[in-house]
N, CA, C and O atoms as CSV, one atom per row, in Angstrom:
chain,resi,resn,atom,element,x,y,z
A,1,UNK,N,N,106.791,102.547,116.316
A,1,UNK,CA,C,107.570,103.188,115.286
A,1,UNK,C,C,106.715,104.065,114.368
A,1,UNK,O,O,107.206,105.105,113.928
A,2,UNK,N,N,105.270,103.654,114.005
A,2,UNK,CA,C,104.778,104.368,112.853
A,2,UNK,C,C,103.994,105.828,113.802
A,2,UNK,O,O,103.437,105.748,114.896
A,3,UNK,N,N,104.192,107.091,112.950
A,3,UNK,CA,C,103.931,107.775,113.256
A,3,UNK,C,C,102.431,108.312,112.927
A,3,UNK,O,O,101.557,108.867,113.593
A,4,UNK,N,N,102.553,107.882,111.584
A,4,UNK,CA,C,100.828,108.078,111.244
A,4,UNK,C,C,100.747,106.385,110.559
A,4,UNK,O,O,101.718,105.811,110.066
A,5,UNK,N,N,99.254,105.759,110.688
A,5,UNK,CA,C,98.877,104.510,110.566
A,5,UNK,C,C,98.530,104.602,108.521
A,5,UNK,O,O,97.930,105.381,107.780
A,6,UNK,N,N,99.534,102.974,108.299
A,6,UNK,CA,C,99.231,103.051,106.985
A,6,UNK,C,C,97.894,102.846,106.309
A,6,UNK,O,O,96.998,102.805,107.152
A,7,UNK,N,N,97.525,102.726,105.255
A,7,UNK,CA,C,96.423,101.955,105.044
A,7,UNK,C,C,96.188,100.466,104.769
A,7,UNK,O,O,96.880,99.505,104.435
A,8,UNK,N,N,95.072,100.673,105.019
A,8,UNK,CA,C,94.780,98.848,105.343
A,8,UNK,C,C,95.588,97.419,104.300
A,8,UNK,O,O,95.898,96.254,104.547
A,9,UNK,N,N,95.644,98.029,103.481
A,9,UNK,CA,C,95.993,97.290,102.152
A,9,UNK,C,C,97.453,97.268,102.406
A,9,UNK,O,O,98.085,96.224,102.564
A,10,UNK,N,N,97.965,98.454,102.441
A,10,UNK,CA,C,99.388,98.638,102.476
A,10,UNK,C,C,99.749,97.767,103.625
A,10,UNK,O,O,100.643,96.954,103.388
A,11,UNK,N,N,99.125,97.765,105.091
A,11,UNK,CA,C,99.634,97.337,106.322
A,11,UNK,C,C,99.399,95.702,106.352
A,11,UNK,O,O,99.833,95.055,107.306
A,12,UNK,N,N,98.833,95.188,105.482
A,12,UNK,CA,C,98.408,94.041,105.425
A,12,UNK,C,C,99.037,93.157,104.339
A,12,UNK,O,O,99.277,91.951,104.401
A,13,UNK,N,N,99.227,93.914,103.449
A,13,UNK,CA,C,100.772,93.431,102.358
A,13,UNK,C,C,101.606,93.305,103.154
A,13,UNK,O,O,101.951,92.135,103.322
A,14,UNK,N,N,102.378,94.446,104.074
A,14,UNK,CA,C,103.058,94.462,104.411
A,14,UNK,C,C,103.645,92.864,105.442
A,14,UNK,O,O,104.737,92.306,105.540
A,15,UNK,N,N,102.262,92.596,106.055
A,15,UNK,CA,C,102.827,91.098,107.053
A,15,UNK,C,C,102.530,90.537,106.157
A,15,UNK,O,O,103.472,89.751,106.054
A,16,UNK,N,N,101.708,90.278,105.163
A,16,UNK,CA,C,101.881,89.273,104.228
A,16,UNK,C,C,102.830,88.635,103.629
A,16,UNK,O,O,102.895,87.459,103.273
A,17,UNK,N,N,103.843,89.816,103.509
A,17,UNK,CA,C,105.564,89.312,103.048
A,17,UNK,C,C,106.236,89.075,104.403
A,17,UNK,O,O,106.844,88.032,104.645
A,18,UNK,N,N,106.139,89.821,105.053
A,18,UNK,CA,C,106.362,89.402,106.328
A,18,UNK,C,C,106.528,88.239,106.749
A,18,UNK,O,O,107.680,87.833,106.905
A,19,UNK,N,N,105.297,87.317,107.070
A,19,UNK,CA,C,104.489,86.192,107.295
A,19,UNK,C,C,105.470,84.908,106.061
A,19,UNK,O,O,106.068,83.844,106.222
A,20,UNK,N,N,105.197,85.683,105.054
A,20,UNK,CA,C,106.083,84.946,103.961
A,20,UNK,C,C,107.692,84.403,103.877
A,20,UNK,O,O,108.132,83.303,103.541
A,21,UNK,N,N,108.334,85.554,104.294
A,21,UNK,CA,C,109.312,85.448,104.551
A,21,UNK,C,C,109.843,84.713,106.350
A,21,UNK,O,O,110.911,84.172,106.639
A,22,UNK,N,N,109.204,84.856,106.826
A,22,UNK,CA,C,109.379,83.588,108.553
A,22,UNK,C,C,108.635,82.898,108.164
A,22,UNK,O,O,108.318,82.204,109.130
A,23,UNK,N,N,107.806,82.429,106.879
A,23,UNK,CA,C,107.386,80.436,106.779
A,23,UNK,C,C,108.639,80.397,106.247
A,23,UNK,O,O,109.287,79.547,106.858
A,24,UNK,N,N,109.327,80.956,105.335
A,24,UNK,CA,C,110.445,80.339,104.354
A,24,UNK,C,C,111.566,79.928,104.879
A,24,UNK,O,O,112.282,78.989,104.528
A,25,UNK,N,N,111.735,80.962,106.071
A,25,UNK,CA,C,113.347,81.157,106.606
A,25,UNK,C,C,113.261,79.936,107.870
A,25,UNK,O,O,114.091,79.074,108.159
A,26,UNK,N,N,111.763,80.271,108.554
A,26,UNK,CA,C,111.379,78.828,109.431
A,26,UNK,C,C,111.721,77.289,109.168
A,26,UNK,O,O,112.397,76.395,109.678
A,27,UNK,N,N,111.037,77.450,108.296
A,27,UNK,CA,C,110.984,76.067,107.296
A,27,UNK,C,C,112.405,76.159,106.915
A,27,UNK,O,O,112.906,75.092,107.272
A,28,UNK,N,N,113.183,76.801,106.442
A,28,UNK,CA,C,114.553,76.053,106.348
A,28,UNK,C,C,115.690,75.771,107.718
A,28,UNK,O,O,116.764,75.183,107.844
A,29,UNK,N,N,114.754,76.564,108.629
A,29,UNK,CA,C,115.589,76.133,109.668
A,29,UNK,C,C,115.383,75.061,110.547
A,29,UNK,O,O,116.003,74.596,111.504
A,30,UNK,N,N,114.477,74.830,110.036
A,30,UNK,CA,C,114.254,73.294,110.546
A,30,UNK,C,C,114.710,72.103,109.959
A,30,UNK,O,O,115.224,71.150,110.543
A,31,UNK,N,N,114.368,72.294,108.159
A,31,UNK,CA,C,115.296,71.772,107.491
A,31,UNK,C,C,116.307,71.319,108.212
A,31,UNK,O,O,116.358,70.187,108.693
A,32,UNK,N,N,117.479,72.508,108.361
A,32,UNK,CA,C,118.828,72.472,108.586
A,32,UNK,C,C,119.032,71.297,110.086
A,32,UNK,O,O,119.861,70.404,110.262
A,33,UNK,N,N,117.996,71.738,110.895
A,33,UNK,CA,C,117.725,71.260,112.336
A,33,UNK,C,C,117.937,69.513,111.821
A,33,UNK,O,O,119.018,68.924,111.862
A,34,UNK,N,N,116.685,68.938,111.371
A,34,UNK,CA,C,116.667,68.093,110.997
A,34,UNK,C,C,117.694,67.200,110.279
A,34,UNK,O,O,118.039,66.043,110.518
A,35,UNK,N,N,118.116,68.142,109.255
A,35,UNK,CA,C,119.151,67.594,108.740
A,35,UNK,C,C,118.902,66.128,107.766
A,35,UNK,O,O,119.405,65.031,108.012
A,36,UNK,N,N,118.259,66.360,106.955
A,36,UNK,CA,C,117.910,64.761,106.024
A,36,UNK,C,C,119.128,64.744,105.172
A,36,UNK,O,O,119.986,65.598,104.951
A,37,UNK,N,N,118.947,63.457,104.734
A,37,UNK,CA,C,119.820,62.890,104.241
A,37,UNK,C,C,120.290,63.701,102.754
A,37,UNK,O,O,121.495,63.695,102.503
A,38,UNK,N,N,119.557,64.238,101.993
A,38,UNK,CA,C,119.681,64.723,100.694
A,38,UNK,C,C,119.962,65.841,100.898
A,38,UNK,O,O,120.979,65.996,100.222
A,39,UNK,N,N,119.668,67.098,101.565
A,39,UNK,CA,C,119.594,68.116,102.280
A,39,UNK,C,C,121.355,68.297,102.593
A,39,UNK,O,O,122.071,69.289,102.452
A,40,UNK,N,N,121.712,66.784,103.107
A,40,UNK,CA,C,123.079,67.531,103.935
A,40,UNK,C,C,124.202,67.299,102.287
A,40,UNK,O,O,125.313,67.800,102.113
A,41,UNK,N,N,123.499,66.480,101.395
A,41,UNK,CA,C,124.275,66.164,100.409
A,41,UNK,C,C,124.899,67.306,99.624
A,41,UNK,O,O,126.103,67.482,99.438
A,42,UNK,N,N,123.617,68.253,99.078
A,42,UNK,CA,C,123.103,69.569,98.657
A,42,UNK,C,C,123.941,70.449,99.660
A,42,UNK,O,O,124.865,71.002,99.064
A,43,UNK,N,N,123.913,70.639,100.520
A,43,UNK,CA,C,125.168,71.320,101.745
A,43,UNK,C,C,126.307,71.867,101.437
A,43,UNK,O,O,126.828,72.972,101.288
A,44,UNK,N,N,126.666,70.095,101.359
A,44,UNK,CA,C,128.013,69.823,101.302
A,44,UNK,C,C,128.391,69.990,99.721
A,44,UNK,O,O,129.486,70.511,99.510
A,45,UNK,N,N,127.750,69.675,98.785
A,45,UNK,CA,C,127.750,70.715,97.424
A,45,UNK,C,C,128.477,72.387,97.258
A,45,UNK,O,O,129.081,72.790,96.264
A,46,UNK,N,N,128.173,73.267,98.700
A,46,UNK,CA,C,128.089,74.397,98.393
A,46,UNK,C,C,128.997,74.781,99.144
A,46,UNK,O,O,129.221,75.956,99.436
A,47,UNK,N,N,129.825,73.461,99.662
A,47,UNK,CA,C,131.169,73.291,100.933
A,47,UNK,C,C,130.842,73.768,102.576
A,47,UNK,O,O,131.685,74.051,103.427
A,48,UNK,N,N,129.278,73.759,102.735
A,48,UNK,CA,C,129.365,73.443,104.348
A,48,UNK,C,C,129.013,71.828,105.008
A,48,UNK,O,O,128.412,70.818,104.640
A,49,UNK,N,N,129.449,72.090,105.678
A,49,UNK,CA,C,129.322,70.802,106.613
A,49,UNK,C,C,127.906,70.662,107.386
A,49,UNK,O,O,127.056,71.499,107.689
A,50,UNK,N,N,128.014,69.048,107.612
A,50,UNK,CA,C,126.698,68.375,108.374
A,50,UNK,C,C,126.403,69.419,109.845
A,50,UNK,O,O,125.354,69.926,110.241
A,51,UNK,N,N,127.893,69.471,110.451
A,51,UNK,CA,C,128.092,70.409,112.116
A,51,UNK,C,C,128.009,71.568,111.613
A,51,UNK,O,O,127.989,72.281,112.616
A,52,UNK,N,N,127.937,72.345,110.584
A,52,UNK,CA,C,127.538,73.847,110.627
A,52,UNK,C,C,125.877,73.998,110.746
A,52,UNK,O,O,125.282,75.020,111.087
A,53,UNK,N,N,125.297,72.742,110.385
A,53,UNK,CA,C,123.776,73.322,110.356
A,53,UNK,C,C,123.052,73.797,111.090
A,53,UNK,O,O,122.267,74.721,110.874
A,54,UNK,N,N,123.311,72.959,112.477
A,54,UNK,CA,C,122.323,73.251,114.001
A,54,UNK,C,C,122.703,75.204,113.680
A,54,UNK,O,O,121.954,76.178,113.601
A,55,UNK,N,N,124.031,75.062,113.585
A,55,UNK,CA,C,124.586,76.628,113.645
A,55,UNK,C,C,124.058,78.101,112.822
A,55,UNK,O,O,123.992,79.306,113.068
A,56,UNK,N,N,123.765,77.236,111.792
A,56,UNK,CA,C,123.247,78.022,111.050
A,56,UNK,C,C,121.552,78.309,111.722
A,56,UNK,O,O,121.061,79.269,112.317
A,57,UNK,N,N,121.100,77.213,111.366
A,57,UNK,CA,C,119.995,76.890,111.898
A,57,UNK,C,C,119.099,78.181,113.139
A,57,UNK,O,O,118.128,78.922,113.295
A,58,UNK,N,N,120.279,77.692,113.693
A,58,UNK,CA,C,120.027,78.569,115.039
A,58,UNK,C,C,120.146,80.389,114.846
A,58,UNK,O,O,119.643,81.329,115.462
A,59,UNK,N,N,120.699,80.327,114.145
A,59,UNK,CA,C,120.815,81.568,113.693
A,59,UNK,C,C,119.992,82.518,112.833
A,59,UNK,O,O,120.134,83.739,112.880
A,60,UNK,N,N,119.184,81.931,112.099
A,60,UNK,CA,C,118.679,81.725,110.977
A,60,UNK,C,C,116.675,81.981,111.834
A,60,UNK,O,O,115.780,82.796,111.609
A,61,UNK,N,N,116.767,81.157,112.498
A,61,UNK,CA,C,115.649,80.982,113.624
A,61,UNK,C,C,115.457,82.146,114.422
A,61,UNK,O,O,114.383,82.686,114.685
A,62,UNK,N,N,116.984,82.592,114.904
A,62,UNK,CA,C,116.839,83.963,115.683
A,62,UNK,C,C,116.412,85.141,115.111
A,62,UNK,O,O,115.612,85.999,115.485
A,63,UNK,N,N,117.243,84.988,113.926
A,63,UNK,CA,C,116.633,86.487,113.014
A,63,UNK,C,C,114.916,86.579,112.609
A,63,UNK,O,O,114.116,87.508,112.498
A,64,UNK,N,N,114.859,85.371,112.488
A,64,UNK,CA,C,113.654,85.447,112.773
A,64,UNK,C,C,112.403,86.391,113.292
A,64,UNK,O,O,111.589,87.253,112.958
A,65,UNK,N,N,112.943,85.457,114.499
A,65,UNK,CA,C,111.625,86.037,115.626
A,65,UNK,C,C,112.336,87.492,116.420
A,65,UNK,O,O,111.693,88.131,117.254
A,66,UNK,N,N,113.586,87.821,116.047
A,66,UNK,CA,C,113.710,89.401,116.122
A,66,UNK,C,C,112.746,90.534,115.005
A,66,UNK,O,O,112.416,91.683,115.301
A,67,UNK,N,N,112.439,89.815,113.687
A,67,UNK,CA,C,112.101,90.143,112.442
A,67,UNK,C,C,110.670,90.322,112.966
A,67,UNK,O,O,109.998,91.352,113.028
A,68,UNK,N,N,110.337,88.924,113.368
A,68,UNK,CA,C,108.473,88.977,113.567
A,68,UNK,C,C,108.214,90.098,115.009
A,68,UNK,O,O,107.025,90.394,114.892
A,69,UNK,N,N,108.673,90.716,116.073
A,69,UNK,CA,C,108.920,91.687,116.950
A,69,UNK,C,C,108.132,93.040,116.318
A,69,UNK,O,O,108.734,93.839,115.602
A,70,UNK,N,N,107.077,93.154,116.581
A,70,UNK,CA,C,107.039,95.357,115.886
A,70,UNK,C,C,108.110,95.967,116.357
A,70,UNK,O,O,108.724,96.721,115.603
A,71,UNK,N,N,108.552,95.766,117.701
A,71,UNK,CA,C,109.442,97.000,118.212
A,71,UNK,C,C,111.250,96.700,117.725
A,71,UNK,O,O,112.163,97.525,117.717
A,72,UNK,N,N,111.295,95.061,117.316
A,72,UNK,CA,C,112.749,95.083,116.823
A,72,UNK,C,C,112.747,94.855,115.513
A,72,UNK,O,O,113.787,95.011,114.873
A,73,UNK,N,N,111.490,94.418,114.862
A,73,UNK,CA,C,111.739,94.237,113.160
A,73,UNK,C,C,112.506,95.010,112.411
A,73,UNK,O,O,112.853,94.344,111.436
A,74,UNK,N,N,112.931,96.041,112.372
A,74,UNK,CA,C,114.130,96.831,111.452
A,74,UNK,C,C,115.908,95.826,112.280
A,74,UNK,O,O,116.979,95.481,111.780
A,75,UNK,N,N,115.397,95.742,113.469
A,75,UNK,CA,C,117.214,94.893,113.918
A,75,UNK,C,C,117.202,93.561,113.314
A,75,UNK,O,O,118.199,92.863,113.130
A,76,UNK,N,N,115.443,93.130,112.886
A,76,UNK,CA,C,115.489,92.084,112.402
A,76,UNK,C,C,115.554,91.675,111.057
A,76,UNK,O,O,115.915,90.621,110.532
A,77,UNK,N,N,114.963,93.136,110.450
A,77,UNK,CA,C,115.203,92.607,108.679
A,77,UNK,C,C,117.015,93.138,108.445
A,77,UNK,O,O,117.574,92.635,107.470
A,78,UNK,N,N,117.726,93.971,109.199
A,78,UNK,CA,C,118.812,94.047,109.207
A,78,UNK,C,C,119.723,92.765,109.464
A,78,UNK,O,O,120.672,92.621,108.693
A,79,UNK,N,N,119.504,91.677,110.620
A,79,UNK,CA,C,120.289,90.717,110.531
A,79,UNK,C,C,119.695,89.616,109.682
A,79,UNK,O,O,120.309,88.555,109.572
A,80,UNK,N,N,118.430,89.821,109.023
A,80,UNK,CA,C,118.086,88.994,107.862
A,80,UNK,C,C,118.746,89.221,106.820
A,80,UNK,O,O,119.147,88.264,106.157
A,81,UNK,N,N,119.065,90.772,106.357
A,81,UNK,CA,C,119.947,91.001,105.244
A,81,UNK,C,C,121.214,90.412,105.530
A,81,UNK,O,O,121.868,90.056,104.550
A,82,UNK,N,N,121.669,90.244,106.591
A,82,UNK,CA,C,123.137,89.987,106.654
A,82,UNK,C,C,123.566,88.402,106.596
A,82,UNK,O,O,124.689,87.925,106.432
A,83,UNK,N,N,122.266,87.723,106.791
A,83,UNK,CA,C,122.462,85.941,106.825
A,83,UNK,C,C,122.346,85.770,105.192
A,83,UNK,O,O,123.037,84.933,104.613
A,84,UNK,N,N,121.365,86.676,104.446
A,84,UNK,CA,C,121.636,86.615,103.407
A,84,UNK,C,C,122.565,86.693,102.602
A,84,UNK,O,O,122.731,85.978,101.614
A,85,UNK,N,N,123.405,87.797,103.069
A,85,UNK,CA,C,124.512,88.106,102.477
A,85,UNK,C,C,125.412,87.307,102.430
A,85,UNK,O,O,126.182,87.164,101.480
A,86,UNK,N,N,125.414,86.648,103.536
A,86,UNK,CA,C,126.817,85.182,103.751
A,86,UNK,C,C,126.160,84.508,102.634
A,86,UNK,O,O,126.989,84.301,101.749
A,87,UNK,N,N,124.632,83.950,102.232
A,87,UNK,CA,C,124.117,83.297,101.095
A,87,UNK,C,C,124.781,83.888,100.160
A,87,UNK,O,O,125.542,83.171,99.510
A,88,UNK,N,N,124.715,85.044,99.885
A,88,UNK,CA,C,125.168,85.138,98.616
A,88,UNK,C,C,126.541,85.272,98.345
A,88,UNK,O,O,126.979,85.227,97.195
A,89,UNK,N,N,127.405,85.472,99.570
A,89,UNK,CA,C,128.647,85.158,99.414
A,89,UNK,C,C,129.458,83.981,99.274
A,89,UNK,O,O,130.671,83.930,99.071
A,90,UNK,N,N,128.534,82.925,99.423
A,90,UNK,CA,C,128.763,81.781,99.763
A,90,UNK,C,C,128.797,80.750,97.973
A,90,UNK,O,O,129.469,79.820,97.526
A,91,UNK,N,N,127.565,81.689,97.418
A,91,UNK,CA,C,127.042,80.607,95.916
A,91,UNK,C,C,128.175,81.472,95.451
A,91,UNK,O,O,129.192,80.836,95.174
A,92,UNK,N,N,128.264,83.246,95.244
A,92,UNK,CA,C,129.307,83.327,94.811
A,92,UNK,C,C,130.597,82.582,94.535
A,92,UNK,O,O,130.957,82.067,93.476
A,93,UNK,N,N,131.422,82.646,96.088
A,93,UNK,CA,C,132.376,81.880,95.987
A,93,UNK,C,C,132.707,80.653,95.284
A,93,UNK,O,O,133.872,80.269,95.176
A,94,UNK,N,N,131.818,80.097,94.856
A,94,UNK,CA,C,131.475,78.562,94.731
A,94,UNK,C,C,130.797,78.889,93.350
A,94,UNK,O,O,130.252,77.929,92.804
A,95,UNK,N,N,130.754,79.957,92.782
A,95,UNK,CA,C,130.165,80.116,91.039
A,95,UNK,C,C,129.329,79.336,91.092
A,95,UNK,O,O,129.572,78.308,90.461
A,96,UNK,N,N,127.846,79.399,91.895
A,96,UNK,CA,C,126.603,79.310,91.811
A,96,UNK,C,C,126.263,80.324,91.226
A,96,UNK,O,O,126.922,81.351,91.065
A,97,UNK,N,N,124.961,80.029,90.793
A,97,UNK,CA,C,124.057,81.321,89.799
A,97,UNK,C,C,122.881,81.302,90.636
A,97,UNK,O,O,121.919,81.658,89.956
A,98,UNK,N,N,122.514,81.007,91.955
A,98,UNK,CA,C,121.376,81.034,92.906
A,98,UNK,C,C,121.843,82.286,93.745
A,98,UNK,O,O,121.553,82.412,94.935
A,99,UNK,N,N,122.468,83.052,93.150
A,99,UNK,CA,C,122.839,84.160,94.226
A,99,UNK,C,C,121.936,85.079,94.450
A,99,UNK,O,O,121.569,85.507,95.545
A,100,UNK,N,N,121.326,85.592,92.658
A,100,UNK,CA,C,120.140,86.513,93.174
A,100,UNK,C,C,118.745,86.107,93.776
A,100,UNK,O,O,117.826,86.921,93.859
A,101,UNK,N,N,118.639,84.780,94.198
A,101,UNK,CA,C,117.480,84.732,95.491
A,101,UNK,C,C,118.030,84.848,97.046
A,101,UNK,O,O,117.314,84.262,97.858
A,102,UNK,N,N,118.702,85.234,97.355
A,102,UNK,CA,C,119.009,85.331,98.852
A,102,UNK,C,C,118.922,87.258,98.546
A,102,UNK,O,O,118.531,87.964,99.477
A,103,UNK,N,N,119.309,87.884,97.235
A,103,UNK,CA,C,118.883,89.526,97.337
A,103,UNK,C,C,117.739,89.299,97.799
A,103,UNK,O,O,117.427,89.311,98.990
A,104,UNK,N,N,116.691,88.965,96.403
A,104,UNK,CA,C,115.751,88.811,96.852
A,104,UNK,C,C,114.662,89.033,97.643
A,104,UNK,O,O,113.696,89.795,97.685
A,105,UNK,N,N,115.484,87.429,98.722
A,105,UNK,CA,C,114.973,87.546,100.208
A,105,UNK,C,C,115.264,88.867,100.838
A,105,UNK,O,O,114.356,89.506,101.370
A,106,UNK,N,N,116.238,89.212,100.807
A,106,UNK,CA,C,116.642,90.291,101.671
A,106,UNK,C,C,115.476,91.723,101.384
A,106,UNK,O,O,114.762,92.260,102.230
A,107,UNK,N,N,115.615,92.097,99.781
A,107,UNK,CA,C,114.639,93.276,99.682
A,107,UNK,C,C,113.145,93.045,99.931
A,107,UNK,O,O,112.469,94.043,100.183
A,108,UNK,N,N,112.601,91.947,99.894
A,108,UNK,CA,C,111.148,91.722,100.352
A,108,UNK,C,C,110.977,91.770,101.959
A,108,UNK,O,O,109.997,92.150,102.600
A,109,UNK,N,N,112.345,91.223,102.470
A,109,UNK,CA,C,112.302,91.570,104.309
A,109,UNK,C,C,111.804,92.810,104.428
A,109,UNK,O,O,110.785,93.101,105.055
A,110,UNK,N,N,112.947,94.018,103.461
A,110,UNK,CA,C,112.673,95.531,103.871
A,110,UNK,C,C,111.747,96.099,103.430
A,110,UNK,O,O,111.453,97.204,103.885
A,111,UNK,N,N,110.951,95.471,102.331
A,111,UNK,CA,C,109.818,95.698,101.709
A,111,UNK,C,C,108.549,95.798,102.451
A,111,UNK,O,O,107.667,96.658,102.459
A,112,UNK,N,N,108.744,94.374,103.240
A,112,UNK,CA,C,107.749,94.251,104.236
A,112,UNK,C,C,107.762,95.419,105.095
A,112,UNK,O,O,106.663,95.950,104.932
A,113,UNK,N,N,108.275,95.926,105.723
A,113,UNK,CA,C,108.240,96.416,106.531
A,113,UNK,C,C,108.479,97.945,106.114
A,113,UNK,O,O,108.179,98.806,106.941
A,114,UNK,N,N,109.067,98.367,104.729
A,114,UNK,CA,C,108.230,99.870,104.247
A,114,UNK,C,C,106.925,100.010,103.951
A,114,UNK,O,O,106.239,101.032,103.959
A,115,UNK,N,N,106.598,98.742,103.652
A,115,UNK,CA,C,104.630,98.821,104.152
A,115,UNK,C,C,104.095,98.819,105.316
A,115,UNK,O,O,103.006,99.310,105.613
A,116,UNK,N,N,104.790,98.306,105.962
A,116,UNK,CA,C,103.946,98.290,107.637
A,116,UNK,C,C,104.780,99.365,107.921
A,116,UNK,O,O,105.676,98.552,107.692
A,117,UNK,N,N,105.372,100.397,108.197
A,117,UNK,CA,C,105.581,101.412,108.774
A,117,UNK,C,C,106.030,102.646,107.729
A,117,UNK,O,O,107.038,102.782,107.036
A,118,UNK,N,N,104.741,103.559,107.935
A,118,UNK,CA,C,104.986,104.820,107.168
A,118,UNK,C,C,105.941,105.589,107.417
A,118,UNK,O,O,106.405,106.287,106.516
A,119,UNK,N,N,106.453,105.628,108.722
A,119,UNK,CA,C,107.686,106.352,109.301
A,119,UNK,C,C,108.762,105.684,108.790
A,119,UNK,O,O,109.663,106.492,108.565
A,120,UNK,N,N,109.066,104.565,108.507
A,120,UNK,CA,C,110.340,104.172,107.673
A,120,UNK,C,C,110.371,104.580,106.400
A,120,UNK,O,O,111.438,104.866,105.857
A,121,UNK,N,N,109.399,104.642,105.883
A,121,UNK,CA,C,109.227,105.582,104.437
A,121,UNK,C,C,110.172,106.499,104.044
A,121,UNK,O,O,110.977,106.477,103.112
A,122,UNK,N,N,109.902,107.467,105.072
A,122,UNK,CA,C,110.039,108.953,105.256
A,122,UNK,C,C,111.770,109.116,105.188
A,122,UNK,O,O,112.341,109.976,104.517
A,123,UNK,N,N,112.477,108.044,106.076
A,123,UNK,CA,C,113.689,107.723,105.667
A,123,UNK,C,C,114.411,107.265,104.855
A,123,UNK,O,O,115.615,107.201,105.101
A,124,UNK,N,N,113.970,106.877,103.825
A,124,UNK,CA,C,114.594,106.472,102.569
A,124,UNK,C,C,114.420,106.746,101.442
A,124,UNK,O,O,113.206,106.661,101.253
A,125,UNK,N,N,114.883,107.015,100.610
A,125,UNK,CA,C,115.554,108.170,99.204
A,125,UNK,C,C,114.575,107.745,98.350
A,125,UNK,O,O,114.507,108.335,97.272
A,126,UNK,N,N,113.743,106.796,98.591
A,126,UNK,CA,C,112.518,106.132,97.694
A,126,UNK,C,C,111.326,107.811,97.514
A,126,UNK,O,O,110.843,108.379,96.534
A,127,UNK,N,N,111.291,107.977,98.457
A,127,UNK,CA,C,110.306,109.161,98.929
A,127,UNK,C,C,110.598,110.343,98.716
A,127,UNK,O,O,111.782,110.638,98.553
A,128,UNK,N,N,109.464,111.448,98.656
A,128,UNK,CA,C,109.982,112.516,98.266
A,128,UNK,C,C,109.774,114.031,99.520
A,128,UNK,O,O,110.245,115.133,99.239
């Protein structure tokens, strides 16, 4: 994807959030996998169920390792924004105030990856 190579600093932030963001999303999908006892309590708090987790889980896991991909990471911070979005549609619904960390997550996905690729730059209104 990148057309000219960023600099070192920039390209190395860049997986750093990267990297950051698949321990976080990992780690909760295992969470979910697992399924502990307090975990499903907290869940069911926010009105999903014990049987949605594997589901989520699994889902959650995929975006993933589409995300960690060089050649699919934009399909991947795209369906990262969108698992987010059910997050935040979800505390919404339910008048949680944890809504703005699933943005958050989402703008540090794309963050990551306007540092690791200068050619995505070039496409967005950030730039001149």
């Amino acid at each position: 994807m990148p057309t000219t190579k960023p600099g070192k600093l920039t390209h190395t932030l860049g997986w750093v959030l990267t990297g950051l963001i698949a321990l976080a999303m990992t780690a909760s999908g295992i969470v979910k996998l697992l399924a502990p006892a307090g975990y499903v309590e907290s869940v069911e708090k926010i009105q999903w169920t014990k049987d949605n987790l594997s589901t989520l889980a699994l889902i959650e896991l995929a975006c993933v390792a589409v995300y960690l991909f060089p050649k699919t990471a934009v399909l991947g911070a795209t369906l990262i924004v969108g698992y987010f979005g059910g997050a935040v549609a979800t505390y919404v619904r339910i008048d949680q105030p944890n809504w703005p960390v699933p943005i958050a997550f989402g703008v540090v996905a794309w963050l990551a990856l306007f540092l690791r690729y200068p050619a995505l730059r070039k496409l967005t209104p950030l730039t001149s």
